[in-house]
C-alpha positions in Angstrom: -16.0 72.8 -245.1 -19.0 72.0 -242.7 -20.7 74.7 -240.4 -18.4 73.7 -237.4 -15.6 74.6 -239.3 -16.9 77.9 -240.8 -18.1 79.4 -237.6 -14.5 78.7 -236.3 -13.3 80.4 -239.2 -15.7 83.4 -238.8 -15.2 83.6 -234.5 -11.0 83.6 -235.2 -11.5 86.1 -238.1 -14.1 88.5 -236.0 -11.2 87.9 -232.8 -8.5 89.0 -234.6 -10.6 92.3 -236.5 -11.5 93.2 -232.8 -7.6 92.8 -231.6 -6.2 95.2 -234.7 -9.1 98.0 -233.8 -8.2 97.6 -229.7 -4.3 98.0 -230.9 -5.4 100.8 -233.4 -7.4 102.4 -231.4 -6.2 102.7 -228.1 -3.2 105.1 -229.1 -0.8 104.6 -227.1 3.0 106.2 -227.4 5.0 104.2 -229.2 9.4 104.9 -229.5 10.4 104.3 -233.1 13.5 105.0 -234.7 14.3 107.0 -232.0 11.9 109.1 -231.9 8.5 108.9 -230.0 5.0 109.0 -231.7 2.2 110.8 -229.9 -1.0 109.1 -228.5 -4.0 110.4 -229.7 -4.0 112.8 -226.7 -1.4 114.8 -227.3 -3.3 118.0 -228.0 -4.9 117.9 -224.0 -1.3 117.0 -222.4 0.7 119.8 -220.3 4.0 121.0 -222.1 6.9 119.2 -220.0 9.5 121.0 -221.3 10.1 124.2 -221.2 13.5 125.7 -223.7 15.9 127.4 -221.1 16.7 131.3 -222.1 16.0 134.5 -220.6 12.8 135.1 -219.2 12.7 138.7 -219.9 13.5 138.6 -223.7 14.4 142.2 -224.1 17.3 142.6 -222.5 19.3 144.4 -225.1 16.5 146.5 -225.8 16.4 147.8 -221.9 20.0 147.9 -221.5 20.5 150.2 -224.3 17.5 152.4 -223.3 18.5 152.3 -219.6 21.9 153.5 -220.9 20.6 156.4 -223.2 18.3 157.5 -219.9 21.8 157.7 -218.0 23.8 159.3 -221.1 20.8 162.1 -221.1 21.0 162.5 -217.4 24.8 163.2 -217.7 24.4 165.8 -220.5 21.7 167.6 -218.7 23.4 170.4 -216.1 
């Protein structure tokens, strides 16, 4: 193997560490097995989905009070 040759060697072996790292670390999202994989930014990104329910999640608990306030109003006289 002469210098020509090694240097080649070395310039395609350097190339390809340098393509790995730029795959590695750029981080991009990636969809696999049906599910997606975060990018390395995942803890700054805005929620985009929010769980649909109640916005008010006591409902039962005001219900039942509003209903004790009216069965106390109705025993009063």
């Amino acid at each position: 193997m002469n210098a020509n040759q090694s240097q080649r060697w070395l310039r395609t072996f350097l190339w390809g560490c340098g393509v790995v790292l730029a795959t590695v670390g750029t981080g991009c999202q990636s969809h696999i097995g049906g599910q997606i994989l975060p990018s390395p930014y995942y803890h700054e990104d805005d929620v985009q989905y929010f769980a649909p329910g109640a916005e008010f999640q006591l409902a039962e608990e005001a219900a039942a009070l509003q209903a004790d306030k009216a069965d106390e109003q109705g025993r009063s006289f």
